[in-house]
N, C-alpha and C positions, 0 to 999 in steps of 0.2 A: 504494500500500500504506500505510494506515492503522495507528496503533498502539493501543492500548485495555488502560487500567491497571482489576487485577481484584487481587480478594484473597480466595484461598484457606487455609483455614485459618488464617487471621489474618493471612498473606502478601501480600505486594506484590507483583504479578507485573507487567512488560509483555509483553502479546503485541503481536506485529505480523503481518498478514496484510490479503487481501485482503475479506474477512468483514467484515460490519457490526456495529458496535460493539454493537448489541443483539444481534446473536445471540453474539459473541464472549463477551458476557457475559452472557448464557443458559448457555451450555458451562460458563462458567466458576460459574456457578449450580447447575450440575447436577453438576459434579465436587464441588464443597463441599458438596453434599447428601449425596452417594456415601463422601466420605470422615468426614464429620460421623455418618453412620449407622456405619463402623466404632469411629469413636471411641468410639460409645456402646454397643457391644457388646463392645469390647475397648481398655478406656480404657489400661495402657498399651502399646499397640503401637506401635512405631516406625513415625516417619513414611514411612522408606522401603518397611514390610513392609506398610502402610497403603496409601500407592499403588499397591505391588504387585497387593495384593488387590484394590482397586477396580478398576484394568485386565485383570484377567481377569474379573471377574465382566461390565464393560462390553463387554469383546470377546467374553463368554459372549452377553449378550443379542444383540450383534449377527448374533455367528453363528447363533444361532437365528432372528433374523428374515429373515437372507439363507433363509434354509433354507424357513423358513416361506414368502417374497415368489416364490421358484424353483419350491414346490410348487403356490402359488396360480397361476402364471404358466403351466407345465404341464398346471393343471386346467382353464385357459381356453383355450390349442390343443387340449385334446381335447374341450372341447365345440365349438369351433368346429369344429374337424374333423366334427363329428359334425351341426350344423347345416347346414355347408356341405355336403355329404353328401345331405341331405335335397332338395336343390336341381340334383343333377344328374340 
């Protein structure tokens, strides 16, 4: 396990994990985008109502994309169902 110094919001962070330091700091690229876009819509929001909001909006997309990756996965058992089908 690896550590990797990032800096969010003008902060010093170490994380530690098993992640490669370029994606560790990718994440950490993409939270500073996420929370850089709040600031600039709502310059003074506290830092903690700021994090808040970017972790629901980012567990917003994810749940959408589970949802979306479930339906896509769905749509391809029932064409295969429906291929296989053709074959008996």
């Amino acid at each position: 396990m690896g550590s990797v110094d990032v800096t969010i919001l003008g902060q010093k962070y170490t994380i530690k994990g098993d992640a490669s330091e370029e994606h560790i700091k990718k994440l950490a690229s993409f939270v500073n985008g996420k929370l850089q876009d709040v600031y600039s819509m709502a310059p003074g929001i506290s830092p903690l109502k700021a994090a808040i909001l970017v972790s629901m909006n980012i567990a917003d997309e994810l749940h959408r994309l589970q949802e979306e990756q479930e339906h896509i996965a769905k749509n391809i058992d029932e064409r295969a169902d429906v291929l296989t089908s053709l074959f008996d």
